[in-house]
C-alpha beads as a LAMMPS data file, in Angstrom:
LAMMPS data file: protein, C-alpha beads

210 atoms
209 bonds

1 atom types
1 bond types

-500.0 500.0 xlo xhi
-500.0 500.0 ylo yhi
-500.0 500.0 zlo zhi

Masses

1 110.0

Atoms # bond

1 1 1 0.000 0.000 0.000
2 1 1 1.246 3.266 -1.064
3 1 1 2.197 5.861 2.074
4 1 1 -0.368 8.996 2.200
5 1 1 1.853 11.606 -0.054
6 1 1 3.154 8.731 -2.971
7 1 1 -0.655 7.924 -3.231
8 1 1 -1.291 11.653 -3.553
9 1 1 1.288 12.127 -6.174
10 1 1 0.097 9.331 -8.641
11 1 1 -4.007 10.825 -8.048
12 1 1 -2.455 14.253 -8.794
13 1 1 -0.131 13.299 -11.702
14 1 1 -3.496 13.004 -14.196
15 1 1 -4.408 16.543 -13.660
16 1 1 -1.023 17.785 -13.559
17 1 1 0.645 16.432 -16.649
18 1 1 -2.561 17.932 -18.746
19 1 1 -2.434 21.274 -17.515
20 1 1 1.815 21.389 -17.944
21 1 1 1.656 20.531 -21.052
22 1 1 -1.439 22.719 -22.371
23 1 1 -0.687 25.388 -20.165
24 1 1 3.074 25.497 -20.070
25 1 1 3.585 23.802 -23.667
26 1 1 5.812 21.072 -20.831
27 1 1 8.617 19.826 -22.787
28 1 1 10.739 16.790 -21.595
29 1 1 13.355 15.148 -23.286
30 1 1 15.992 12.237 -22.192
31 1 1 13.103 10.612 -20.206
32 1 1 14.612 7.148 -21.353
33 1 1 17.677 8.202 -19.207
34 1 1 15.533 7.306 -16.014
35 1 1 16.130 4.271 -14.432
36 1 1 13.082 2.195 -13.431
37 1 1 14.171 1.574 -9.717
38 1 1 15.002 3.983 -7.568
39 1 1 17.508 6.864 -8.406
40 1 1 18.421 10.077 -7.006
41 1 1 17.374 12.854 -9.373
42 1 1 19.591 16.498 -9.183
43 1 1 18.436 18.993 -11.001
44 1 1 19.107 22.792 -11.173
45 1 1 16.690 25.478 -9.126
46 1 1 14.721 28.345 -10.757
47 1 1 11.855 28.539 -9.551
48 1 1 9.548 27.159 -6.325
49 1 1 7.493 25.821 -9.011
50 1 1 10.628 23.536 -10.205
51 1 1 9.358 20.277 -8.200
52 1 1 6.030 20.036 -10.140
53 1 1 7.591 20.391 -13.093
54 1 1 10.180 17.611 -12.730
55 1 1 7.617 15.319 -11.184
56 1 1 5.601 15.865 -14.053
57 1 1 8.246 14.924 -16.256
58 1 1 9.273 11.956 -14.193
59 1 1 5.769 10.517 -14.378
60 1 1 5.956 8.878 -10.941
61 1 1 5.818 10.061 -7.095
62 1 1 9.312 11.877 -6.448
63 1 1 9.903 12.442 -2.947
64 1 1 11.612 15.861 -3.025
65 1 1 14.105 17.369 -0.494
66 1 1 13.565 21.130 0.037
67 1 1 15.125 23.711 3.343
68 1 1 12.448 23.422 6.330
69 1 1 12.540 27.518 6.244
70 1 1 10.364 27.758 3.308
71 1 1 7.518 26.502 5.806
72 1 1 5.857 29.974 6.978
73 1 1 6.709 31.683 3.652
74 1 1 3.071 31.584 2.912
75 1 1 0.057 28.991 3.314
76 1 1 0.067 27.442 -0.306
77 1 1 3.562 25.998 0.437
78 1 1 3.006 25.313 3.717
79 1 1 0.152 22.951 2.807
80 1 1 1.791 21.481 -0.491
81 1 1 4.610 20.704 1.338
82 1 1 3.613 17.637 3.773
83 1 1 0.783 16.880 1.402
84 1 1 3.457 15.720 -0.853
85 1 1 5.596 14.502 0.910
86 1 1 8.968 16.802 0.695
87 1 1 11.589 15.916 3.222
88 1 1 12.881 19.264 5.045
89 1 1 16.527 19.809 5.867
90 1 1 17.697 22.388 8.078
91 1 1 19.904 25.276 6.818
92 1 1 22.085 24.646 9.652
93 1 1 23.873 21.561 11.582
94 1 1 23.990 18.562 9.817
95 1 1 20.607 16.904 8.177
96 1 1 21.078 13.306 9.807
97 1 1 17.322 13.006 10.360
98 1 1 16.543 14.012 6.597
99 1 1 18.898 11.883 4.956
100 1 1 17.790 8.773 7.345
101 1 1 14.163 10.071 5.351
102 1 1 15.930 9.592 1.909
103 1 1 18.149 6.820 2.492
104 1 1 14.900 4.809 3.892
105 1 1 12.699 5.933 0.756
106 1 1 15.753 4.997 -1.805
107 1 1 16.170 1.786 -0.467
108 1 1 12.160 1.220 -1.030
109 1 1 12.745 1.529 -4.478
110 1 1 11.552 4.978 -4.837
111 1 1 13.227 8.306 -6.700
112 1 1 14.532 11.222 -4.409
113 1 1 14.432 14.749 -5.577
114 1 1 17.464 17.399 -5.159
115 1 1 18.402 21.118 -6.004
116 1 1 21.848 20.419 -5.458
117 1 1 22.360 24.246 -5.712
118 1 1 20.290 24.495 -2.414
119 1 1 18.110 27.351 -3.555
120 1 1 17.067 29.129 -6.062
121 1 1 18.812 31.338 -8.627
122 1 1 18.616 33.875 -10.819
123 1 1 20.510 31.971 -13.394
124 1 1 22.620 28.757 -13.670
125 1 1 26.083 28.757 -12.415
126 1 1 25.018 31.851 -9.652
127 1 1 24.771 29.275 -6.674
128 1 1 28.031 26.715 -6.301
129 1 1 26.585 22.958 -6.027
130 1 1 26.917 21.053 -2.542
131 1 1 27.917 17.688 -2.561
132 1 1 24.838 16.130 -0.467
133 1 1 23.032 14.950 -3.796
134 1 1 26.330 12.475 -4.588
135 1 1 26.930 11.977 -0.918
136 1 1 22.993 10.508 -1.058
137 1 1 23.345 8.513 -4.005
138 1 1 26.495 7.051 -3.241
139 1 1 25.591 5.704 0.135
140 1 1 22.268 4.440 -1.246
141 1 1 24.213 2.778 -4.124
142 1 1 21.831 4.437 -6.602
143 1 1 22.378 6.485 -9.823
144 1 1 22.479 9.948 -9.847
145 1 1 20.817 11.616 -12.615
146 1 1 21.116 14.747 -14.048
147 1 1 18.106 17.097 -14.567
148 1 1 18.083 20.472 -16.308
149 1 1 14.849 22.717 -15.617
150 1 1 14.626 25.771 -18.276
151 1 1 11.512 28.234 -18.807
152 1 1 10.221 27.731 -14.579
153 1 1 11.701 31.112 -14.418
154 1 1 9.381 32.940 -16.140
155 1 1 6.122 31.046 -14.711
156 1 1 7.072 32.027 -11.192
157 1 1 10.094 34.507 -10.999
158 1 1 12.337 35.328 -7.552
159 1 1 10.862 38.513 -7.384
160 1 1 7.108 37.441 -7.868
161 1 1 4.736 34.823 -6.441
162 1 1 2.423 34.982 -9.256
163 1 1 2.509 32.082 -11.645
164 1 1 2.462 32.912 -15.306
165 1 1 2.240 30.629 -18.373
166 1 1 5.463 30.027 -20.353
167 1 1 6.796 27.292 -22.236
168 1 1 9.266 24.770 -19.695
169 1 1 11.395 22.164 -20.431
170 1 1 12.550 19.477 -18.406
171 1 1 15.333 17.293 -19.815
172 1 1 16.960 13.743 -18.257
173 1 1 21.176 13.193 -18.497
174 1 1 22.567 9.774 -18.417
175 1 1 22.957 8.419 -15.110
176 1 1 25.845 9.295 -13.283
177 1 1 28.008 6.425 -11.192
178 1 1 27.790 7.463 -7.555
179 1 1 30.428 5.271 -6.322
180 1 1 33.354 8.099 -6.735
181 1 1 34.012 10.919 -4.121
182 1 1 31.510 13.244 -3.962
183 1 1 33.159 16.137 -5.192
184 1 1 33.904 14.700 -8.304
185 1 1 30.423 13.131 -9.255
186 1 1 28.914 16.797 -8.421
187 1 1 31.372 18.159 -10.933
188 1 1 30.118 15.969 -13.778
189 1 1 26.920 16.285 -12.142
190 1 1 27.349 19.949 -13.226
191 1 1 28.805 19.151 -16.358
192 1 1 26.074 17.500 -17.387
193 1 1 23.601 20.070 -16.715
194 1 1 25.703 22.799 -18.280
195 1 1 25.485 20.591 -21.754
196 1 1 21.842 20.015 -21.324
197 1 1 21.392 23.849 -21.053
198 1 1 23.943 24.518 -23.819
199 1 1 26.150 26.814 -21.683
200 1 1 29.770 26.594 -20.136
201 1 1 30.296 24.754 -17.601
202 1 1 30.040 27.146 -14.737
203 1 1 32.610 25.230 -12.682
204 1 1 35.331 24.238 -14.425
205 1 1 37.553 23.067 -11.674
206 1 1 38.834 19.329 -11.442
207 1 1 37.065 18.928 -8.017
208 1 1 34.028 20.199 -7.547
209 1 1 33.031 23.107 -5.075
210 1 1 31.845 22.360 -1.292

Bonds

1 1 1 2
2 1 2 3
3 1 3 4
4 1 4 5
5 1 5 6
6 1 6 7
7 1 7 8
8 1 8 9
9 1 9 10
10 1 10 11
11 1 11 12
12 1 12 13
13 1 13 14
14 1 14 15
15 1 15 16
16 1 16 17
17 1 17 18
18 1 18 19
19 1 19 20
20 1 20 21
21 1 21 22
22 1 22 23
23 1 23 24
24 1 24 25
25 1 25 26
26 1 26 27
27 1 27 28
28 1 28 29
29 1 29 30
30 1 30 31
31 1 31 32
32 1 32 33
33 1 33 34
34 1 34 35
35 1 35 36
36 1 36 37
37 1 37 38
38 1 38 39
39 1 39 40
40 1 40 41
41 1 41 42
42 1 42 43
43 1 43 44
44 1 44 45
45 1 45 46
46 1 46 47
47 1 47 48
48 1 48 49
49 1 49 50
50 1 50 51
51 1 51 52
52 1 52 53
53 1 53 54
54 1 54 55
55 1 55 56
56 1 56 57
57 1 57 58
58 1 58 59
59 1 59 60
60 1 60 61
61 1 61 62
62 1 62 63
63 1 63 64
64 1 64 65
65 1 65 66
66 1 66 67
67 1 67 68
68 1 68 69
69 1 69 70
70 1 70 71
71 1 71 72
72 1 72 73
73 1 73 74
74 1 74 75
75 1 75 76
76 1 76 77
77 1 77 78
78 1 78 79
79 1 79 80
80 1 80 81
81 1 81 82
82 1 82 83
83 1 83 84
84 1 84 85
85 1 85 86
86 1 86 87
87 1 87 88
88 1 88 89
89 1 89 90
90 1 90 91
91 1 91 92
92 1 92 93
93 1 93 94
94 1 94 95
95 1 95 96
96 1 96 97
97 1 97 98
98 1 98 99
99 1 99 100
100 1 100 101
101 1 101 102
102 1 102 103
103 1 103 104
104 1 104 105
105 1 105 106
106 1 106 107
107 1 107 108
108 1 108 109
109 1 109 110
110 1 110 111
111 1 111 112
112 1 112 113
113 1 113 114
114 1 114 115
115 1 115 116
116 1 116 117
117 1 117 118
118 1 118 119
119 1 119 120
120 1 120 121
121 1 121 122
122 1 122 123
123 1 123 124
124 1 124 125
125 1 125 126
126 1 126 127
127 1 127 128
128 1 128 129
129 1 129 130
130 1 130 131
131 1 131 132
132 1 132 133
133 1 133 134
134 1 134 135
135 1 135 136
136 1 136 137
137 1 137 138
138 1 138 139
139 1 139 140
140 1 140 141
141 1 141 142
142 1 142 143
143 1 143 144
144 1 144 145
145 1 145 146
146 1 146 147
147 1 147 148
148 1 148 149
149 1 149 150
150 1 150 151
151 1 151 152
152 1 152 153
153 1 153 154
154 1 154 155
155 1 155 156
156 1 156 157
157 1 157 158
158 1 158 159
159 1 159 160
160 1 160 161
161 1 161 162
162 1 162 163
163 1 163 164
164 1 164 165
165 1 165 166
166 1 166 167
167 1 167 168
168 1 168 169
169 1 169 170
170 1 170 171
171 1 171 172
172 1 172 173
173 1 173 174
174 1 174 175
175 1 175 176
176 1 176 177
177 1 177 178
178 1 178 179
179 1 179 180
180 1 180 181
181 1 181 182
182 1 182 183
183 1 183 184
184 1 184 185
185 1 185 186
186 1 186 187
187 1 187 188
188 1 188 189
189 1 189 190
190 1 190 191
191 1 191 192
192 1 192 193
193 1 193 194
194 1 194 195
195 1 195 196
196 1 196 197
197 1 197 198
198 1 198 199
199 1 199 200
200 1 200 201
201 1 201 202
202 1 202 203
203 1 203 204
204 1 204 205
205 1 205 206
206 1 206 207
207 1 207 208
208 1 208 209
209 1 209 210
């Protein structure tokens, strides 16, 4: 039996797909890439509504990771949140509890969700990557994929809360191996993304940043 928030995602996922793709003209490409146990998608952050989007484009329940202090930014996020299950880390300390969260849902076969740029940004490459999206995958033993998100910033925008329609695309990389240091994982990771977006690689160094 499905737990409260995966059975919410697959009733939602009907409704959502349609309007995406009528309403935001949804583009996904590379979906082939995903794996068909459980993986730990990283993708890059524009927007707060990034998540849908990717889920959308997955086509399955993705339980997301997102920083508890976006609770008490307003009620609509404050509800979606729990309802769908996002796991909350703490901007400080270490997120032992959080990972425990994804580590248990990874090895139940599902797919975890992470903005490995920790927030959102005003434009790829503006944020350095952390390394707790390889860290996650590698304990679990999973594939890391890459995920590049293009267009969320002009349906919902830093600046506003108001969600416009624009055309998104959501495209899949090939699964990264997990089993090297961190570091250097999250600097293909970012490789990858950069060549999915068709830009430069914003961080060119061997090793990737902390």
């Amino acid at each position: 039996m499905p737990e409260g928030w995966e059975l919410r995602w697959r009733v939602s996922l009907p409704v959502a797909t349609a309007v995406a793709r009528l309403a935001f003209r949804l583009e996904v490409a590379g979906r082939h890439h995903l794996p068909d146990g459980p993986a730990v998608l990283a993708a890059n952050h524009l927007s707060h509504v990034d998540p849908p989007f990717v889920g959308v484009a997955v086509g399955r329940p993705v339980r997301f990771m997102a920083a508890a202090d976006l609770i008490g930014i307003n009620r609509g996020l404050d509800t979606a949140l729990p309802f769908y299950g996002v796991i909350l880390l703490p901007r400080t300390g270490v997120a032992f509890g959080a990972m425990k969260a994804a580590l248990a849902d990874l090895s139940a076969g599902r797919v975890v969700g992470v903005f490995p740029e920790g927030r959102r940004a005003a434009h790829w490459g503006e944020t350095e990557p952390k390394r707790g999206a390889a860290w996650l995958a590698r304990r679990a033993g999973v594939p890391l994929v890459p995920v590049a998100v293009s267009g969320t910033e002009a349906v919902m925008s830093l600046e506003s809360r108001r969600v416009r329609p624009a055309p998104v695309r959501v495209e899949f990389g090939e699964p990264l191996d997990a089993s090297d240091p961190p570091d250097a994982v999250t600097q293909r990771w970012a490789g990858a993304v950069s060549a999915m977006l068709g830009v430069d690689t914003p961080w060119p160094n061997e090793s990737a940043p902390t």
